[in-house]
N, C-alpha and C positions, 0 to 999 in steps of 0.2 A: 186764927182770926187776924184780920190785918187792921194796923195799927198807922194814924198817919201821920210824921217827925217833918213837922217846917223845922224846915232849916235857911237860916240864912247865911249864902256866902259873900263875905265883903271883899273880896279878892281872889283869884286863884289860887288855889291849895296845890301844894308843892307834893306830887306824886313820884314817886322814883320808877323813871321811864327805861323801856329795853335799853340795852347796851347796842347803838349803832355802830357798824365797822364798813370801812368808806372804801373804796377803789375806784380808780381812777387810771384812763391811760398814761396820765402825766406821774403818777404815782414811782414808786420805790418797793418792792417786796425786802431790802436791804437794808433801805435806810427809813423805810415809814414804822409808823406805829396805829395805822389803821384808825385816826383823829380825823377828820375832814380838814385839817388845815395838813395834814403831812399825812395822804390815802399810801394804801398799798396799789400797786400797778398789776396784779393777775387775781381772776377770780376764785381760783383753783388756790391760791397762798389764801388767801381771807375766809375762805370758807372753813379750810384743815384749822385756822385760828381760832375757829370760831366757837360755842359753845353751844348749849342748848337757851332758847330764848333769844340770841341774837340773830339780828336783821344785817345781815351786808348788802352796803350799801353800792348797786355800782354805778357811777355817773357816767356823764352823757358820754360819748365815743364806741371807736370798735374795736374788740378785743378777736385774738385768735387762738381757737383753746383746739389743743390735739390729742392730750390727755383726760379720759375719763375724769369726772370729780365727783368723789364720794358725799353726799350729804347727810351728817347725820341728822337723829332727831331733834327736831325743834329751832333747826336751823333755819328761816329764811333768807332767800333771795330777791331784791326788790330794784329794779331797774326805775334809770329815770324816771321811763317811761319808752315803750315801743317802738318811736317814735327817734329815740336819743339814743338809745343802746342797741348795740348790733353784734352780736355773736356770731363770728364762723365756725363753723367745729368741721372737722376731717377725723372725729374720733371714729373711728372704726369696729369699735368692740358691739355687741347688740340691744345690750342694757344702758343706754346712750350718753350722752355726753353728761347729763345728771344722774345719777345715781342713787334714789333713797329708798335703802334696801334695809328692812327688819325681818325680823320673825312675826310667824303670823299674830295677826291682835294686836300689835305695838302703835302706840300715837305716837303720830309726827306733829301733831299739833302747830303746822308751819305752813309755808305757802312760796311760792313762786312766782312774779308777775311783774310786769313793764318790761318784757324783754322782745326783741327780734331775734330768732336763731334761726340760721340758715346753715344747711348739711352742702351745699354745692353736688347732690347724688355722690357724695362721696361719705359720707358719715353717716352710719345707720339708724340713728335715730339721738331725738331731742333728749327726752325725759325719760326717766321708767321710775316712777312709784309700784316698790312690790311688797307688801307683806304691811304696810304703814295702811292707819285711817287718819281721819284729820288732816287731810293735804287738801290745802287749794292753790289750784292754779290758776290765772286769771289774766287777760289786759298782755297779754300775749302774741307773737306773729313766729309764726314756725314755718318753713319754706324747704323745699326739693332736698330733705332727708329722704337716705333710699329708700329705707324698708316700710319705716312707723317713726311718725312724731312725735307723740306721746302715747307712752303706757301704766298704766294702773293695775294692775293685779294684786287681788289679796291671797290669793297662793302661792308660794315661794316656787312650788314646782307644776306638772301638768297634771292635774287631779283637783278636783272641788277641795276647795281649802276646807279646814278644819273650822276655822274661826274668821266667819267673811271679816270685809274689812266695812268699816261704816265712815260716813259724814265724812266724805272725799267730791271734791265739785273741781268743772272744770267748765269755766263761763267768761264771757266777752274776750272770746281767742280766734284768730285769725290762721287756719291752716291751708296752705296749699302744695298739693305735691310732693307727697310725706311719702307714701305707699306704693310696695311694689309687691311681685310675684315670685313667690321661690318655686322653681318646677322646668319644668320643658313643656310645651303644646299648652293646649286649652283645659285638659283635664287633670294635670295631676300637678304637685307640690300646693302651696301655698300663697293662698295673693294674704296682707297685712293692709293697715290701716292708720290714716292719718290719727285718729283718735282708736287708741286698742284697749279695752277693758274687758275684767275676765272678776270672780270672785267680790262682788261688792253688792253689799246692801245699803240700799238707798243713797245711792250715787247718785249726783243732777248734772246735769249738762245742759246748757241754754245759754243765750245768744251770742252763739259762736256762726264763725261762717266758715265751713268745713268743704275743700273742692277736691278732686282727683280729677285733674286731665289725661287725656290718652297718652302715654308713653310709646317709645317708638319699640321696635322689634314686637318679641315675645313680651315683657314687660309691660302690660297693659292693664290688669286686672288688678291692682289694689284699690281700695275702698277706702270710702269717709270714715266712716266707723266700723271694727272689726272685733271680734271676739278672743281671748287669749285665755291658754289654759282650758280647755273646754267649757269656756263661759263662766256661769253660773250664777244669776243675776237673782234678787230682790230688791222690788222697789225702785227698780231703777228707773229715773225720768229724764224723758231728753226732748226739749220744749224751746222753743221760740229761737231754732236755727236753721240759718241755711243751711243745706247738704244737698251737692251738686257732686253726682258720678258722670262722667263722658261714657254717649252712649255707644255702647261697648257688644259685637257680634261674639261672643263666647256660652260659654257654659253657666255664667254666672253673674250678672250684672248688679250686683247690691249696690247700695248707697251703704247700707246697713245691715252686717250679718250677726244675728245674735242667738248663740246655741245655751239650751242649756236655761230656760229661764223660768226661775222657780214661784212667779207669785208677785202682784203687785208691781208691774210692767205696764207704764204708761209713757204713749210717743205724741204728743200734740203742736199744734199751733206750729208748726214748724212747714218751711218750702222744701219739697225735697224731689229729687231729680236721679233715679234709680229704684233698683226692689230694694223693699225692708223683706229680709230673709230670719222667720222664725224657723232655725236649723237645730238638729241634735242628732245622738249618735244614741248605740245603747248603751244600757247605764244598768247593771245589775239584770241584766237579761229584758231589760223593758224600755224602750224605744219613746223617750221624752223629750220632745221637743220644747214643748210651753206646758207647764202644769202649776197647780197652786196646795201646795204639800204642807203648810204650815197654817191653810184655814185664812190669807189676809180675804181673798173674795173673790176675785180673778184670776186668771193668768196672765192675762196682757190685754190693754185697750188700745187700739188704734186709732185716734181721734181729732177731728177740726185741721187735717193738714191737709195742703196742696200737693199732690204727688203727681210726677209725671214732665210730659215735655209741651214743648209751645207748639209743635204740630210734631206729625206720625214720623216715624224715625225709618232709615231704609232695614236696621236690622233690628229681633224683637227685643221687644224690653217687659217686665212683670212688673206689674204692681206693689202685689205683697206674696210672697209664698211661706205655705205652711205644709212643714215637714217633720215625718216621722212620728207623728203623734201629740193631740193635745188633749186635754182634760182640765179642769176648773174656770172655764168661761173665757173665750176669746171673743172682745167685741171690738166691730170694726165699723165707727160710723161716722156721721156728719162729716168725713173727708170728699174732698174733688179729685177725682181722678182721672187726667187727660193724656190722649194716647198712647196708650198702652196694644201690645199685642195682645195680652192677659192680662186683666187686674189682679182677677185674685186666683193660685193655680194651689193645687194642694197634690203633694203628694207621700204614701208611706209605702214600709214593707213588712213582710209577713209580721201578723200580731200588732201592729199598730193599732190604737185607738183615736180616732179623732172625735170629742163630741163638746157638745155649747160653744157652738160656733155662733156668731150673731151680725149680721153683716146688714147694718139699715141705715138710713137716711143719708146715703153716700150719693153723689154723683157721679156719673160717669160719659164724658166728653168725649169722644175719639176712637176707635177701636180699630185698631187692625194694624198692619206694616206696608210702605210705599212699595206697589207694586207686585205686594204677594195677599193672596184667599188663604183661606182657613184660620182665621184668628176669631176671639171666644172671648168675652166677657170673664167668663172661668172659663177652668181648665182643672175638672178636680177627676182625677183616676191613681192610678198606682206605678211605685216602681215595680214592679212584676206583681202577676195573678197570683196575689196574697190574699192570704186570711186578715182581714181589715174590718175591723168596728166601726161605725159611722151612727152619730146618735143624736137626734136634739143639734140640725143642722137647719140655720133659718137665713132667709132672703127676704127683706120686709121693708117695704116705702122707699124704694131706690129708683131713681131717673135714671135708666140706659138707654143714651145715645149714639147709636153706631160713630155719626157723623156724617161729614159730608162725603166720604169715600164709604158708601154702606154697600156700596158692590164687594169688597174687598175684604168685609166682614160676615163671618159665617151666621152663627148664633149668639144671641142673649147672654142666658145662661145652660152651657153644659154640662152635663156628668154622668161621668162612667163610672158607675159606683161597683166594686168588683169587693165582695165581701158579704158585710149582715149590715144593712143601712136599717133605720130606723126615724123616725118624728121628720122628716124634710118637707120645710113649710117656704111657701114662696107666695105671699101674698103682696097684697099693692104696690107692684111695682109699672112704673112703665117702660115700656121695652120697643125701642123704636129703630127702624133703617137699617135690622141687618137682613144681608142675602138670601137665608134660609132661613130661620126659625126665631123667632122670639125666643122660645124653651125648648132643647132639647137634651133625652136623657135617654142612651144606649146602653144595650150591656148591662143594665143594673138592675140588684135586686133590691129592693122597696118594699116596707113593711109600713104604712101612712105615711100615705103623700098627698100635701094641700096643695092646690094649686087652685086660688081663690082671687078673685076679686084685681086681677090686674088688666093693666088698658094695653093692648098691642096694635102696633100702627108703620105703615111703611115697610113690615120685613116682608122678604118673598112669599111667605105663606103666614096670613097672620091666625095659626093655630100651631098647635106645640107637637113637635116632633118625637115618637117612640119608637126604638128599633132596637127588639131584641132584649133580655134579660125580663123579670117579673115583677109585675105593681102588684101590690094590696091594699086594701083598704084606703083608696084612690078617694079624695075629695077634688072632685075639680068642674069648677062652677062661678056664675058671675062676671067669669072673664067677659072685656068689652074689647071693640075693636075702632077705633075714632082717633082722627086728628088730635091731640093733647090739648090744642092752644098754647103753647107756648108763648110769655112773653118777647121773647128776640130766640137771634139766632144762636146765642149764646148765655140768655136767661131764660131758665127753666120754670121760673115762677107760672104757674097756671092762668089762665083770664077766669074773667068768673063765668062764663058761659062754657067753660071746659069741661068736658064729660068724664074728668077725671075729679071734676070736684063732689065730696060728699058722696063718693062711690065705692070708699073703701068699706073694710072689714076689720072690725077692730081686731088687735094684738099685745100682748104686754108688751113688747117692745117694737117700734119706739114710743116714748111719749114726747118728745119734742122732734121739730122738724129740724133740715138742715138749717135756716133762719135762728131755731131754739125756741119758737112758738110750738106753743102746746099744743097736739091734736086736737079737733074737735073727738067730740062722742061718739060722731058717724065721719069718721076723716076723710080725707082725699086721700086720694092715689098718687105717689110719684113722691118725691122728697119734699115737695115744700105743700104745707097745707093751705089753705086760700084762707085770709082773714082779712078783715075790712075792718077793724078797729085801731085806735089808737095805740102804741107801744112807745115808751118812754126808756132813758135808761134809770137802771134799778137806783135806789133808796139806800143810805148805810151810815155806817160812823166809825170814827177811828176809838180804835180802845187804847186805855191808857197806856206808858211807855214803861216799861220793867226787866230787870236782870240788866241794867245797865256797867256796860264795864267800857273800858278804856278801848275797845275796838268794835265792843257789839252790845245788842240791846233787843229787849223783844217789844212786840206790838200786836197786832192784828186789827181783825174789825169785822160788826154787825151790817149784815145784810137784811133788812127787813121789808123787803121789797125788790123783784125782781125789772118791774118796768112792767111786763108783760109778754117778756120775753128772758129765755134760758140765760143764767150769767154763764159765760161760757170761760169767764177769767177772774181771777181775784187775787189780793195777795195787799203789798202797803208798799209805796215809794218813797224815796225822801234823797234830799237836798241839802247844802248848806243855805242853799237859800229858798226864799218862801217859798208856798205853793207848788211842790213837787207834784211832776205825774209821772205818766209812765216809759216817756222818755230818758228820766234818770233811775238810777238806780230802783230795783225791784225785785219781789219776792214773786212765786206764783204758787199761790195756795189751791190750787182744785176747782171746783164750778160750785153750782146752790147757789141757795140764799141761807143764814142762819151766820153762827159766829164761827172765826178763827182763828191761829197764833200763828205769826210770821217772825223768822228770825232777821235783823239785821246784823249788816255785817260788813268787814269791810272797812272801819271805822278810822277816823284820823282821832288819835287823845286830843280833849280838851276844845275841840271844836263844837259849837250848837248845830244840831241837827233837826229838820224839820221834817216831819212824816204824813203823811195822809194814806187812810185804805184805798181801794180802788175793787171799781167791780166792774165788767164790761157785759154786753149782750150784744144784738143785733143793730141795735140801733147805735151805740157809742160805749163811752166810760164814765162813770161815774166815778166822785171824789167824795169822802166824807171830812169830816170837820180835820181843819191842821193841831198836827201838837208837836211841841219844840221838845228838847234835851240836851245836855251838855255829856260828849262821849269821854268819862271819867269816873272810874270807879268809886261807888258812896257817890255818887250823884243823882239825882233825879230829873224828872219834869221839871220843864220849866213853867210856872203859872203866871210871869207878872215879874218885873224890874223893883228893886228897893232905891228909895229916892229920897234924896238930903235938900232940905232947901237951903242955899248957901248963899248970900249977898241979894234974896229976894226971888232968886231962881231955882227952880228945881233939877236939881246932878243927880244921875243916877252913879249910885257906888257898889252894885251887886245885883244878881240875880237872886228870888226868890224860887226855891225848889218843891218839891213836892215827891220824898224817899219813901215810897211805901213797901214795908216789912211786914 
């Protein structure tokens, strides 16, 4: 039971703060003693000085470091700021010019942020976190390292670690130009990653802006974000950042290649500009791409992101692909996805199982490549005529629109199912402007197949294409053939005389549209449902401030009300000054309505902090009630100033707090 201690503070209380150690390029490693009035001058001498718990500190200028430097635990690094500090490195070795290397399970409890580092393509990479949890890195600029700018791994070697690594983030970081390709030709070695992670449960990554541009030669093929050590992810969330690949004519075009991911994998809110590649290899004789082994609920959700290009590219590009096998629930919805050759392409081999696939209330703008036919909405068949599982595979309330080049696009949705397919449901979609078919499915054998209640309009034949292989127990009915009504040429929202409205057929999934309004009982067809009411943003309140210390502090907040529409964001912001939103600092707790706990973080000792929840939907953000704190351990909330009246006037001489135990 919790018990409530006012406390009143008449002055600041004298707390015994980290040990800072200061560098400086005007500095001395001979004659300083790492004070801020007499810095040390290399970051490499202040860090070996340094102990667990200390912060070196390095001021404004450029250093040039050629020598690896070791970080141990609990050491941080803390630059002016990004802005003021500028690191060159010519380090050369692989595990990069930082180094915080343990054994598996070990906290590092420490952090690295306010730096520029720039590799010149000569220095192989930034950072490498291997075997440590509790590392952030943050408020960062990393530039034209060769291989990989930052890496994370919680396995010391190339094998699923024994003991993942946890509560490792890597947020408000500026990467460009980190990633290259080890190999010859298009097919063989190894392309790496500006952001490389492998072994981590419940790692975040959010609002970083992550690019790879084209390099010249062979060297062209690394990626935003890459997998190391054969992957092996839970939990991992990568949310509200840019990620920008150059679009790239090879074998492999990721923005983001992640093998290996075992449960509770979610990609949101984020612009992204290349394939998200769910990739794996076998693993004990069984070919796991994305699966959920530990019961969290999913394998992976792909959601609320802009993926793709600003028009059709001259060579192909994918959406998402999925390989080699998935099992425990793959959903992939409310995303936009514009010009693409494929959105979505799947493919396994022998004994693969793909099933709870769930791919709804997405958009799809653009299809095809400049100047070449046969491009596909999907693309889902095999690497070779394999023994392949297919189960509980669904298409439901998605707008495909070829585009304005729909001569150039073949079909809808394709598949060549070459195996034992089973449950493939493709209900209210609309499917508009390609060459040849709204649906077609070759080659494959089909054990229930829906094919219910969707509007096709503009493709060469608007009936659905079979050629070859066996259906059974075929439902396929309701389909319409009509104009959509389209709002614009670029808003998909329906008019209300659209023969697409109230002509679906209902489905467990989706329940909200791409907007995040709630189907009706008898929905529409196509991603957005037609509703003529009112929508407001959601209703909530901040909850009280708790586990207060000298850098972090927890909070959250009640959602009691959605507006009318799906919160599609939540989490709490805060400020040293009033009225925080979510331009300042921010958590991102999940979607709903109902309560949650956010951690803050990040903290300056001894300063007040101001917090509010925050919930977003379709229509805006909403804010609930402000609450203060002073970041200092044994302190609380603050409720209200204590006030002396002195010569007739009222002086305030302390905060009044509120420390609940």
């Amino acid at each position: 039971m919790k018990k409530l201690a006012f406390i009143l503070f008449l002055f600041c209380s004298v707390l015994q703060a980290q040990t800072v150690l200061y560098v400086s390029p005007l500095g001395s490693d001979i004659t300083g003693d790492g004070s801020s009035g007499n810095p040390w001058q290399t970051i490499g001498y202040a860090v070996g000085e340094a102990t667990s718990g200390d912060v070196v500190h390095v001021g404004t200028g450029t250093y040039n470091v050629s020598s690896q430097i070791a970080v141990g635990v609990g050491i941080s690094i803390e630059g002016e700021s990004e802005d003021d500090v500028t690191i060159n490195s010519t380090v050369t070795n692989i595990h990069g010019t930082f180094y915080l290397y343990s054994v598996e399970g070990t906290y590092g409890s420490q952090h690295i942020s306010g730096l520029t580092m720039d590799g010149g393509l000569t220095a192989h990479s930034a950072i490498w976190v291997m075997g440590r949890s509790d590392v952030r890195i943050y408020s960062c600029t990393f530039t034209n390292f060769f291989s990989r700018g930052v890496t994370f791994t919680g396995a010391v070697t190339d094998v699923e670690p024994t003991t993942y690594a946890v509560y490792n983030m890597f947020y408000d970081n500026y990467l460009y130009n980190n990633a290259d390709y080890y190999g010859t030709g298009k097919v063989s070695g190894d392309g790496k990653g500006n952001l490389v992670i492998g072994g981590q449960d419940g790692f975040v990554v959010f609002d970083n802006y992550i690019e790879q541009p084209l390099r010249s030669g062979s060297h062209n093929t690394g990626y935003p974000i890459k997998f190391e050590f054969g992957g092996y992810y839970r939990n991992l969330k990568i949310y509200n950042n840019t990620i920008i690949r150059c679009a790239y004519d090879g074998t492999w075009d990721f923005a983001m290649e992640l093998w290996h991911c075992r449960g509770g994998i979610e990609i949101y809110n984020n612009r992204i500009q290349g394939g998200i590649d769910f990739g794996g290899s076998e693993v004990g004789g069984t070919n796991w791409s994305a699966n959920d082994p530990t019961a969290i609920g999913y394998a992976a959700k792909v959601y609320n992101n802009d993926i793709g290009f600003d028009a059709l590219q001259s060579v192909q590009q994918i959406g998402i692909y999925l390989e080699r096998g998935h099992t425990g629930g793959m959903y992939i919805y409310n995303n936009i996805f514009r010009n693409h050759w494929n959105v979505l392409q799947m493919y396994g081999g022998d004994g693969d199982t793909f099933e709870d696939v769930y791919f709804y209330s997405n958009i799809i703008n653009g299809v095809g490549q400049v100047g070449t036919s046969g491009a596909n909405t999907t693309e889902w068949g095999t690497i070779d005529v394999a023994n392949i599982v297919y189960d509980n595979i669904n298409f439901v309330n998605n707008t495909i629109y070829a585009g304005t080049t729909a001569t150039l696009a073949n079909s809808g949705l394709r598949f060549t199912l070459k195996g034992t397919a089973t449950n493939i449901t493709i209900r209210n979609n609309i499917i508009r402007g390609f060459r040849v078919y709204p649906i077609y499915i070759e080659n494959s054998t089909i054990n229930t197949l829906s094919i219910e209640n969707n509007l096709y309009y503009d493709n060469g034949t608007n009936d659905e294409g079979i050629s070859g292989g066996t259906l059974s127990n075929v439902t396929n009915q309701n389909n319409i053939v009509g104009d959509p009504l389209f709002l614009g040429a670029t808003d998909f929202h329906i008019e209300s005389t659209s023969p697409a409205r109230a002509a679906g057929i209902y489905n467990a999934l989706p329940v909200y549209d791409y907007d995040g309004i709630p189907f009706n009982a008898t929905r529409s067809i196509g991603a957005y449902e037609f509703y003529s009411g009112t929508i407001s943003v959601p209703t909530l309140t901040t909850t009280t401030i708790t586990d207060i210390t000298n850098t972090t502090a927890s909070s959250g907040g009640n959602i009691t009300s959605t507006g009318g529409a799906a919160v599609t964001a939540r989490g709490v912001c805060w400020s040293t000054s009033e009225n925080p939103t979510t331009a300042d600092s921010k958590t991102t707790n999940g979607t709903g309505t109902g309560t949650f706990t956010s951690s803050i973080i990040g903290l300056t000792t001894s300063l007040t902090y101001f917090v509010r929840a925050y919930a977003t939907n379709s229509v805006g953000t909403a804010y609930g009630n402000q609450r203060s704190f002073i970041a200092e351990e044994g302190k609380g909330e603050t409720i209200g100033s204590v006030l002396i009246k002195h010569n007739g006037e009222f002086v305030k001489v302390g905060t009044l707090l509120i420390k609940h135990e």
